[in-house]
SERO-4910 file (N, C-alpha, C, O; in steps of 0.05 Angstrom, whole numbers):
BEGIN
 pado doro    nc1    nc2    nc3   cac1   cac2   cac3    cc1    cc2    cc3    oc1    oc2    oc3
  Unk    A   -661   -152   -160   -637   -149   -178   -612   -147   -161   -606   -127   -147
  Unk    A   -597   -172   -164   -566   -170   -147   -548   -157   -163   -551   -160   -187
  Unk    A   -531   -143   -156   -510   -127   -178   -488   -127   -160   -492   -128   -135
  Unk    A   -458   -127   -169   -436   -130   -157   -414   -103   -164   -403   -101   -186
  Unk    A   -411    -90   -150   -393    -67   -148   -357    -72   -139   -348    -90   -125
  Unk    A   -345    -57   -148   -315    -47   -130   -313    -26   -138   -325    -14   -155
  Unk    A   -289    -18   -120   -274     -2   -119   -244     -7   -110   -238    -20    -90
  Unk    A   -220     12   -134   -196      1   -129   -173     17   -147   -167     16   -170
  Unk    A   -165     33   -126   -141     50   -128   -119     34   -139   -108     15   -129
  Unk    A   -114     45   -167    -89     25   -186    -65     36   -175    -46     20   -174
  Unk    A    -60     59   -165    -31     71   -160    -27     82   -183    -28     67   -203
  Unk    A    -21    118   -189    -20    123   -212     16    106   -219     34     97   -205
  Unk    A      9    109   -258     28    105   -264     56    112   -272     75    100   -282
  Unk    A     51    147   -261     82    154   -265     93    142   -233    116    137   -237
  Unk    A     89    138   -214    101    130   -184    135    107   -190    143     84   -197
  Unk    A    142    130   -183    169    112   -180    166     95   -155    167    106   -133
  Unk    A    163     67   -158    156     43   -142    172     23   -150    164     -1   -150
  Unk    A    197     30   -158    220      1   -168    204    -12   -181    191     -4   -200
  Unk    A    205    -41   -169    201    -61   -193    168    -63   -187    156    -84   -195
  Unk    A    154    -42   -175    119    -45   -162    118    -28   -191     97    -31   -204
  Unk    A    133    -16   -199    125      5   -222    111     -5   -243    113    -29   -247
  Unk    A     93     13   -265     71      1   -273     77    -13   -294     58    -25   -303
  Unk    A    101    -17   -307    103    -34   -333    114    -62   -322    123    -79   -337
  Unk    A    110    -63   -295    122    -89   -283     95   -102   -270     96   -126   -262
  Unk    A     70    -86   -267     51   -102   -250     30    -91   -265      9    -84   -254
  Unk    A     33    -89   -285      3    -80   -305    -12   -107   -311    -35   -110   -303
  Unk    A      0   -124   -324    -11   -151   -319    -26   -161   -300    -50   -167   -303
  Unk    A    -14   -164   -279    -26   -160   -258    -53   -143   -250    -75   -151   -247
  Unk    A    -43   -119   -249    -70   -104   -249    -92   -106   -264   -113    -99   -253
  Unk    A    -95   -115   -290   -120   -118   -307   -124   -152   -305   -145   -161   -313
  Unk    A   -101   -173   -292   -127   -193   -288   -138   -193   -263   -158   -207   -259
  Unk    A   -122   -172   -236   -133   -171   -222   -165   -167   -229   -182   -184   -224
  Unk    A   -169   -145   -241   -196   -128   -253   -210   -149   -264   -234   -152   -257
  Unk    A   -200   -165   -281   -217   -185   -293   -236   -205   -273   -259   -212   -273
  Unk    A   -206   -211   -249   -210   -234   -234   -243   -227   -224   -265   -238   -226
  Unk    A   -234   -205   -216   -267   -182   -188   -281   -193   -202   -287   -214   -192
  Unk    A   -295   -189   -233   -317   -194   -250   -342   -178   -233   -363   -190   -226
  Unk    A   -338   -156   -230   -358   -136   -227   -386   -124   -245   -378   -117   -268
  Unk    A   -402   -122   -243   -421   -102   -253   -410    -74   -259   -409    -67   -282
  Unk    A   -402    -58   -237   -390    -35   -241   -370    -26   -234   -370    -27   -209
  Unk    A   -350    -17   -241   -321    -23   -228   -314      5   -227   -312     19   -247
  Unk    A   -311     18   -197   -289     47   -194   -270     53   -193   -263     56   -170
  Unk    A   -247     60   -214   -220     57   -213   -203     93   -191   -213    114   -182
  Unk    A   -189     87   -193   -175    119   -180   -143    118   -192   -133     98   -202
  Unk    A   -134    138   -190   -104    148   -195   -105    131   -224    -90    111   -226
  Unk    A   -122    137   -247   -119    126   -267   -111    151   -286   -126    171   -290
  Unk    A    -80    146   -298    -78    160   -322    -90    149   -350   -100    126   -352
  Unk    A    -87    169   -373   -108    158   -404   -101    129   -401   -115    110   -395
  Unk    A    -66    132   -410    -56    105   -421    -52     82   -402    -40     60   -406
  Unk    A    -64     89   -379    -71     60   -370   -100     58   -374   -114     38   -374
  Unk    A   -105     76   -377   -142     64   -376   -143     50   -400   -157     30   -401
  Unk    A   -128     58   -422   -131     52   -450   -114     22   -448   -123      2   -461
  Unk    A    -93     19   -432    -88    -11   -430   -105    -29   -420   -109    -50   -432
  Unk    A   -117    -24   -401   -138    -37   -383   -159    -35   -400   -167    -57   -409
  Unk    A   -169    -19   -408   -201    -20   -432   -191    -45   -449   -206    -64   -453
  Unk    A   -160    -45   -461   -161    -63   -485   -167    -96   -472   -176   -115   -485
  Unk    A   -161    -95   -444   -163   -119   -434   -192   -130   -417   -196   -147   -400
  Unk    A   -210   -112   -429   -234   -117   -415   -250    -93   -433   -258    -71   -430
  Unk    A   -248   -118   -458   -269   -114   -473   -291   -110   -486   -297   -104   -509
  Unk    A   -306   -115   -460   -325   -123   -454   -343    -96   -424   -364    -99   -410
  Unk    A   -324    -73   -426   -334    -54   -408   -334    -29   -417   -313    -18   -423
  Unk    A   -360    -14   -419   -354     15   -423   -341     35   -400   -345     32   -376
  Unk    A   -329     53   -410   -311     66   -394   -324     93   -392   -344     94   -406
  Unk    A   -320    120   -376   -330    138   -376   -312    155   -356   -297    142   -342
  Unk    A   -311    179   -353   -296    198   -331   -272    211   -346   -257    199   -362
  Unk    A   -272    232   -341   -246    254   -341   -225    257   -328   -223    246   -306
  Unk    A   -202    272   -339   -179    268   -316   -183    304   -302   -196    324   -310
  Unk    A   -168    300   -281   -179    324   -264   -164    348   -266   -164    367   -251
  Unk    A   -148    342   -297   -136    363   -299   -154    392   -317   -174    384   -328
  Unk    A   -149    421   -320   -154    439   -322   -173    427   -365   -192    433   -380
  Unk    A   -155    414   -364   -159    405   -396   -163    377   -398   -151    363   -414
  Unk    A   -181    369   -380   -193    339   -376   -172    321   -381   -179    300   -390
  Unk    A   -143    323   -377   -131    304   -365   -121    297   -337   -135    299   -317
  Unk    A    -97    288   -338    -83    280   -316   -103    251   -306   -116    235   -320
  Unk    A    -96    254   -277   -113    227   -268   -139    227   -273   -150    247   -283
  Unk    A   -153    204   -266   -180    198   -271   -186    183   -244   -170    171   -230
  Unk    A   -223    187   -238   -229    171   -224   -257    150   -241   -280    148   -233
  Unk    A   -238    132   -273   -270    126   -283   -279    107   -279   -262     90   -271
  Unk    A   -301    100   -280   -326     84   -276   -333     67   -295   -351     76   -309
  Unk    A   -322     38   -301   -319     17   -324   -352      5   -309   -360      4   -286
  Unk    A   -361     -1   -329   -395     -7   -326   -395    -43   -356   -388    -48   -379
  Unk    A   -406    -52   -337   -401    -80   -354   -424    -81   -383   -448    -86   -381
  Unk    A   -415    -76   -402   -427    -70   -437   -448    -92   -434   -447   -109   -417
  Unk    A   -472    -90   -456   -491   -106   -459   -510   -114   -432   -530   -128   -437
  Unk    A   -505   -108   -411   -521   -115   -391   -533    -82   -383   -557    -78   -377
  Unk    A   -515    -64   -383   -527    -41   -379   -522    -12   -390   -498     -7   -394
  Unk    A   -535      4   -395   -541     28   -415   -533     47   -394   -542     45   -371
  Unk    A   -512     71   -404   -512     87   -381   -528    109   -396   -529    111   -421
  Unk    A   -540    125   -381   -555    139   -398   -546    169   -390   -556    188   -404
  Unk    A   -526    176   -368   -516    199   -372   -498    204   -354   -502    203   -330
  Unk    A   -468    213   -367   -453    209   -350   -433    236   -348   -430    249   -369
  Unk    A   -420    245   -326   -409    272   -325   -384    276   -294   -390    270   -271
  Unk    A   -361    285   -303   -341    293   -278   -347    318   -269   -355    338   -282
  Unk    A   -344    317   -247   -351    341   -227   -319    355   -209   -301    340   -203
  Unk    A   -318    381   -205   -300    385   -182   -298    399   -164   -300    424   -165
  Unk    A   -292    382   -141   -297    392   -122   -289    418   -112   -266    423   -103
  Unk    A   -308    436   -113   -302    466   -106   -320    484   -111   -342    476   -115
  Unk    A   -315    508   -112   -337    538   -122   -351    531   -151   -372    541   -159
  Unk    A   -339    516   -162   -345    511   -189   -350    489   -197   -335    481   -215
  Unk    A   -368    474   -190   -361    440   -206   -360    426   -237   -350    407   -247
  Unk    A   -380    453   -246   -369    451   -268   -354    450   -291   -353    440   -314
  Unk    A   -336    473   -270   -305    488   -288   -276    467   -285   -262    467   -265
  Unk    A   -269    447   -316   -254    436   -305   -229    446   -295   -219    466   -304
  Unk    A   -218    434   -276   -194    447   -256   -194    461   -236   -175    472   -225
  Unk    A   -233    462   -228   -231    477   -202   -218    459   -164   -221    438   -153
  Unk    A   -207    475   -160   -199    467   -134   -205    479   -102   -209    503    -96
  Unk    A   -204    454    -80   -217    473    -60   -187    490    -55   -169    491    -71
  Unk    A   -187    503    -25   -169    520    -16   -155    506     -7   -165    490      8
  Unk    A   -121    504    -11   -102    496      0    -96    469     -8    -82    453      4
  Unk    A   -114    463    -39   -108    433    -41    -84    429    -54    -69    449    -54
  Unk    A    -74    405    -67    -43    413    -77    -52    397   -107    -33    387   -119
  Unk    A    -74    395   -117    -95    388   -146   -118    387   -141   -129    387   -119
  Unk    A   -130    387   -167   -157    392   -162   -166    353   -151   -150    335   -152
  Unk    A   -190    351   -143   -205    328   -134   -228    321   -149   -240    343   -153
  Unk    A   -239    305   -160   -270    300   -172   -277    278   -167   -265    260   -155
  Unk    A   -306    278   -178   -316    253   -181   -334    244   -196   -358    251   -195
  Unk    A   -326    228   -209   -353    212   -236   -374    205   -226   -376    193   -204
  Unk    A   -396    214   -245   -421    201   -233   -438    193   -256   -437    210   -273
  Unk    A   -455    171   -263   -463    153   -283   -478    153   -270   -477    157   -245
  Unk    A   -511    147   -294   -537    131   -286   -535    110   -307   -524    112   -329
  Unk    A   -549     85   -294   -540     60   -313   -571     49   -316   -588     49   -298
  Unk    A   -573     40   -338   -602     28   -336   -600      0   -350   -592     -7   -373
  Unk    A   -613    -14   -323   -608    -47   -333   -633    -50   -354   -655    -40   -353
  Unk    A   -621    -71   -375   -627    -76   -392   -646    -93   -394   -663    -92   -412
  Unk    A   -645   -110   -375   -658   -137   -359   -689   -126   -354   -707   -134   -369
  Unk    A   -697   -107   -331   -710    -97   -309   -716    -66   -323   -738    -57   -318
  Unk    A   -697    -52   -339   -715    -23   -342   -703    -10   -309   -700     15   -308
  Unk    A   -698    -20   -294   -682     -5   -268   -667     16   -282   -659     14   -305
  Unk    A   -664     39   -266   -639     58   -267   -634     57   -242   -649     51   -224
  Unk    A   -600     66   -241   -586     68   -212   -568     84   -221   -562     85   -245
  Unk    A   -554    104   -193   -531    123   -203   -510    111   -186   -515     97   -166
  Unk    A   -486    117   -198   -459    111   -185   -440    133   -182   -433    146   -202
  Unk    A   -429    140   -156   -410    162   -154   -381    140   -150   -379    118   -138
  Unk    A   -362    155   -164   -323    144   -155   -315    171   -158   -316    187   -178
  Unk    A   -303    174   -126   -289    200   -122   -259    187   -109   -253    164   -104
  Unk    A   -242    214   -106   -217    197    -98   -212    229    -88   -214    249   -101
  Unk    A   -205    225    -55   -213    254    -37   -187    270    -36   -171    269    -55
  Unk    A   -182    286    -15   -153    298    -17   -140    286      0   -149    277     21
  Unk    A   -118    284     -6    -90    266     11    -84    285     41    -75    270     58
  Unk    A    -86    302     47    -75    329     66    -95    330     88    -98    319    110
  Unk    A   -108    348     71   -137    370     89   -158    364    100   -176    380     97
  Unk    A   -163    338    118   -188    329    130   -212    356    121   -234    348    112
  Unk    A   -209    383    125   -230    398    128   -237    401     91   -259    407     82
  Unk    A   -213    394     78   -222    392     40   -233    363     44   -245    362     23
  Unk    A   -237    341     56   -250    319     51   -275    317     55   -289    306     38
  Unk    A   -285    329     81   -299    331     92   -327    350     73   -351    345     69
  Unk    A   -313    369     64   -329    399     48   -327    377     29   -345    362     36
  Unk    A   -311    361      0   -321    347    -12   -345    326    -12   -362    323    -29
  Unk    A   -343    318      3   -364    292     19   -396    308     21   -418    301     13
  Unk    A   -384    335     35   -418    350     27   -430    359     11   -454    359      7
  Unk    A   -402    374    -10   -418    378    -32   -422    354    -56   -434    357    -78
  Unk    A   -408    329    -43   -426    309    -65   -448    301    -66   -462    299    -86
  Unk    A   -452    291    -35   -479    280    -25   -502    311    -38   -524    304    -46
  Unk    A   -498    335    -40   -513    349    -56   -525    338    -73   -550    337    -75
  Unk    A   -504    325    -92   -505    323   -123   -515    293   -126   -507    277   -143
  Unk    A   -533    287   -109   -544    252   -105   -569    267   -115   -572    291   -115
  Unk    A   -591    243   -129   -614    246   -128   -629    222   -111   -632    200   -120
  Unk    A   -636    230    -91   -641    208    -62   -665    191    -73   -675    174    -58
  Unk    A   -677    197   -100   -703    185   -108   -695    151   -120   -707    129   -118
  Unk    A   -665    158   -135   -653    134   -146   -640    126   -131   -633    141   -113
  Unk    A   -630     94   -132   -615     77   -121   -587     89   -136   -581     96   -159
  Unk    A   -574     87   -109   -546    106   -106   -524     87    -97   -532     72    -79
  Unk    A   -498     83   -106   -480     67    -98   -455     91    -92   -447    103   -112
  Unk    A   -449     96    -76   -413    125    -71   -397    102    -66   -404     82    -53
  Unk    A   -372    107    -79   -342     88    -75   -322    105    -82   -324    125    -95
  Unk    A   -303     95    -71   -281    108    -74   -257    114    -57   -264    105    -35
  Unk    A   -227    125    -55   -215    121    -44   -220    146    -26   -217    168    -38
  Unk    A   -228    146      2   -232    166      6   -210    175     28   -216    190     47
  Unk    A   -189    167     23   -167    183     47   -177    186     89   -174    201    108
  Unk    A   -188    165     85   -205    173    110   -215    147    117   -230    134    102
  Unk    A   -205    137    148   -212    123    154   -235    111    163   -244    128    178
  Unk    A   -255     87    164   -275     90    183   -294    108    207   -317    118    206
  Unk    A   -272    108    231   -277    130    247   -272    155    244   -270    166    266
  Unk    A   -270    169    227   -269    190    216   -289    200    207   -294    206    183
  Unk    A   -307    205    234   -339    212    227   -339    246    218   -362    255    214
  Unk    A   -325    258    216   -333    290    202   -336    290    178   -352    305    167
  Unk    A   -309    261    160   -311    261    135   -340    250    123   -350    257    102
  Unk    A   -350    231    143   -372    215    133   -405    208    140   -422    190    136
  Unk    A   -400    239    156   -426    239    166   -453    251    141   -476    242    140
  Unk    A   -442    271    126   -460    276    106   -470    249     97   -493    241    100
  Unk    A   -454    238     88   -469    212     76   -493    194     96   -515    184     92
  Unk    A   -473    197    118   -493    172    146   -526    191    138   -550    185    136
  Unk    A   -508    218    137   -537    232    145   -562    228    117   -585    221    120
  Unk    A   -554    232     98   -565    222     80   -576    196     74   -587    190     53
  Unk    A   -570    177    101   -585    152    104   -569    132     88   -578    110     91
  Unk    A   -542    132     67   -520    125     58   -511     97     81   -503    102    103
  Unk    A   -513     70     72   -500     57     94   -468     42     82   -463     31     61
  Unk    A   -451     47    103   -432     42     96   -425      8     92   -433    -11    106
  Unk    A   -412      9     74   -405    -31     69   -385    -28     77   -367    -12     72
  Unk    A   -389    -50     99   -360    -59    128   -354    -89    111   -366   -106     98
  Unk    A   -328    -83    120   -306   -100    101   -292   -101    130   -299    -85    147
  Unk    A   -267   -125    136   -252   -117    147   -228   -118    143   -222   -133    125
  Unk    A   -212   -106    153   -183   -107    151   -177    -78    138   -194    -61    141
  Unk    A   -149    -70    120   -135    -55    119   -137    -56     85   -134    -76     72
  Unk    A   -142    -27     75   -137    -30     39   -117    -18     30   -110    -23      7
  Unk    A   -102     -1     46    -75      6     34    -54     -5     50    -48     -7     74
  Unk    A    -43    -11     24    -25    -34     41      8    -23     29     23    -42     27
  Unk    A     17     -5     24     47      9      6     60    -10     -2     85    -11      2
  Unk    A     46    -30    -14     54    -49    -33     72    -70    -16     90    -83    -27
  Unk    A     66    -73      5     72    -90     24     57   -126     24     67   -148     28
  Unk    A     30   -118     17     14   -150      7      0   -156     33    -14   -176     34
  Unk    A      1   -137     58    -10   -139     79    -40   -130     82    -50   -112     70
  Unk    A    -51   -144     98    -79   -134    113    -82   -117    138   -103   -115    149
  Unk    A    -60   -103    148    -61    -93    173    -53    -59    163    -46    -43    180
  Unk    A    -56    -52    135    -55    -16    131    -87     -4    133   -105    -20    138
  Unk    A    -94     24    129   -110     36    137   -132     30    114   -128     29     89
  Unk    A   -162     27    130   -185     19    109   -192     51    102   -207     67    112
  Unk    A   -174     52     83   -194     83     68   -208     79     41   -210    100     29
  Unk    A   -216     60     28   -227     61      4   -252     40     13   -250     17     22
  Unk    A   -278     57      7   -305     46     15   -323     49     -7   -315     56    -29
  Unk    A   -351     42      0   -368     33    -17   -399     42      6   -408     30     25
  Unk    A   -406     65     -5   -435     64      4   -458     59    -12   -458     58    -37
  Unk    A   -485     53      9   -509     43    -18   -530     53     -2   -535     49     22
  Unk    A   -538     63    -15   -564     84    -14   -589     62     -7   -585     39    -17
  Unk    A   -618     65     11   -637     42     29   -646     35      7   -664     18      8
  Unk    A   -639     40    -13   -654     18    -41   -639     -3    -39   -652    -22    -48
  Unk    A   -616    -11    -32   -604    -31    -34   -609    -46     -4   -622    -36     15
  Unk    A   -596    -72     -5   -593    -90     17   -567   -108     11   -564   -124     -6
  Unk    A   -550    -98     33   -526   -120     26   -514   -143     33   -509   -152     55
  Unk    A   -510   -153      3   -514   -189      9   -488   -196     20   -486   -208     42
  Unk    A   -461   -188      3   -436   -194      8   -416   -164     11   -422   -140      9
  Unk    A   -395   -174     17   -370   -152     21   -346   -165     32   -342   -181     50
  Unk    A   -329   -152     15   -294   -161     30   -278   -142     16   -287   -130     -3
  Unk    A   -254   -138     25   -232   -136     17   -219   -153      1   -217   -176      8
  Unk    A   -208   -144    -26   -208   -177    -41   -168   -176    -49   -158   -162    -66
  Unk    A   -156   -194    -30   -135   -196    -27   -123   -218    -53   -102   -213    -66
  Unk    A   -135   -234    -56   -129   -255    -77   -125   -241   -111   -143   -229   -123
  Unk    A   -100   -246   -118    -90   -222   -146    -86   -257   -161    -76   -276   -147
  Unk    A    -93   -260   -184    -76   -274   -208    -53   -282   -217    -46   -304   -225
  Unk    A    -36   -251   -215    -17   -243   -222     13   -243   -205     15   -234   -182
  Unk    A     35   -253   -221     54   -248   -196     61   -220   -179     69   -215   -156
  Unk    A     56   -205   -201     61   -176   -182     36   -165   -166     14   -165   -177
  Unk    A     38   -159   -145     21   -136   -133      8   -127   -148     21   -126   -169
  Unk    A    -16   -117   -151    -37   -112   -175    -30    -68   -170    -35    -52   -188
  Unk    A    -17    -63   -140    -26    -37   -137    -19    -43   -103    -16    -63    -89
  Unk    A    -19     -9    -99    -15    -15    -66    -42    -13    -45    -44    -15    -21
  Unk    A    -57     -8    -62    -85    -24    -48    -97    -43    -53    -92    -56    -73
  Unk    A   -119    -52    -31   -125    -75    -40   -161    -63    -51   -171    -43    -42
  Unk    A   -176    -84    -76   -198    -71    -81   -218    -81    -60   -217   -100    -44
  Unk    A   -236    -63    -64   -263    -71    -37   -285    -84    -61   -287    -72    -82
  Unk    A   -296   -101    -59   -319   -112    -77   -347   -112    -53   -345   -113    -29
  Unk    A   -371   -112    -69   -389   -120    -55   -415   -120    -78   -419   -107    -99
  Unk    A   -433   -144    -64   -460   -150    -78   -480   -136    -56   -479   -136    -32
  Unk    A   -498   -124    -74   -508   -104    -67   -539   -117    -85   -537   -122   -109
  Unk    A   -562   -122    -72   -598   -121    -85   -606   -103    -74   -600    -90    -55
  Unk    A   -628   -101    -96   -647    -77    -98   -677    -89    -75   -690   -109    -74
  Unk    A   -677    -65    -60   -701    -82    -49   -725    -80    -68   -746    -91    -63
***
């Protein structure tokens, strides 16, 4: 079973970004989304009313995830799962801290709380289940990225085929943030080039938004997917896609 993943930081939509601002490149952004034609898609810095713009334009995907605020709003990191091909059968936001269950918990010294969605999906096809994590880490505190990253890989069940994505503020070599995972046998999908790009349209900014897959998988493809539809910038990153089989 081949299945196709991304992940892809929209830029939330209050960001004062001139004419990058979101009622000027929303278009953009949802045919970017369309263009990917993913299996499962991880969004980040998503407020309601863009998710609710983007759902209307991809009609064809169930949506799921909370915002990370104290009262399940604010941003979101959700997880659009492509309708009719697969059943999620249980899905829940977590946060990162003393409490994962309590929404609005935060680690120490962060400047908001952090989470991350996690879905099991069961193909419809095959009877397969697989889980998917989209987290979006802290902007600051290497040592809050790092303590996130461990207490997620916790919250894996290493029996199922596992996909982690997300923007994780943290570059490749930034082995403290990403060793829980290595260690958990997690292999990272190498892409090359640069995914944030500050709305520049370049390939030479920092690769912090990745895609791991747990040894049930084998991976077929991966890139950075620079090609947008739309005349505006879709966002100031670029999304990471990858095809990912089940062995």
């Amino acid at each position: 079973m081949s299945l196709t993943f991304a992940t892809f930081n929209i830029r939330n939509g209050w960001g004062r970004d001139g004419l990058h601002s979101w009622p000027f490149r929303r278009r953009s952004t949802a045919s970017t989304i369309t263009a990917l034609d993913v299996d499962v898609l991880g969004l980040q810095e998503v407020f309601g009313w863009q998710r609710r713009y983007l759902a209307r334009r991809a009609q064809d995907r169930c949506w799921f995830g909370l915002g990370r605020g104290g009262n399940g709003g604010g941003e979101q990191c959700p997880i659009a799962v492509r309708g009719g091909t697969f059943t999620v059968t249980h899905h829940e936001t977590r946060w990162f801290g003393p409490t994962p269950h309590v929404p609005g918990t935060q680690l120490p010294g962060s400047s908001f709380p952090r989470i991350a969605t996690l879905v099991r999906c069961k193909d419809h096809r095959s009877g397969t289940e697989f889980d998917v994590v989209n987290t979006h880490l802290d902007e600051h505190i290497a040592d809050n990225r790092a303590a996130s990253v461990g207490q997620m890989v916790s919250w894996l069940d290493r029996s199922v085929p596992t996909v982690v994505m997300g923007d994780f503020n943290a570059v490749p070599t930034d082995a403290p943030v990403f060793r829980p995972l290595v260690e958990a046998a997690l292999e990272h999908v190498r892409v090359a080039g640069g995914t944030s790009h500050d709305f520049t349209g370049g390939a030479d900014g920092r690769q912090i938004d990745h895609i791991f897959a747990s040894p049930h998988w084998r991976i077929e493809d991966s890139a950075v997917v620079r090609e947008h539809p739309g005349r505006r910038l879709p966002s100031d990153h670029w999304p990471v896609r990858a095809t990912l089989c089940l062995r």
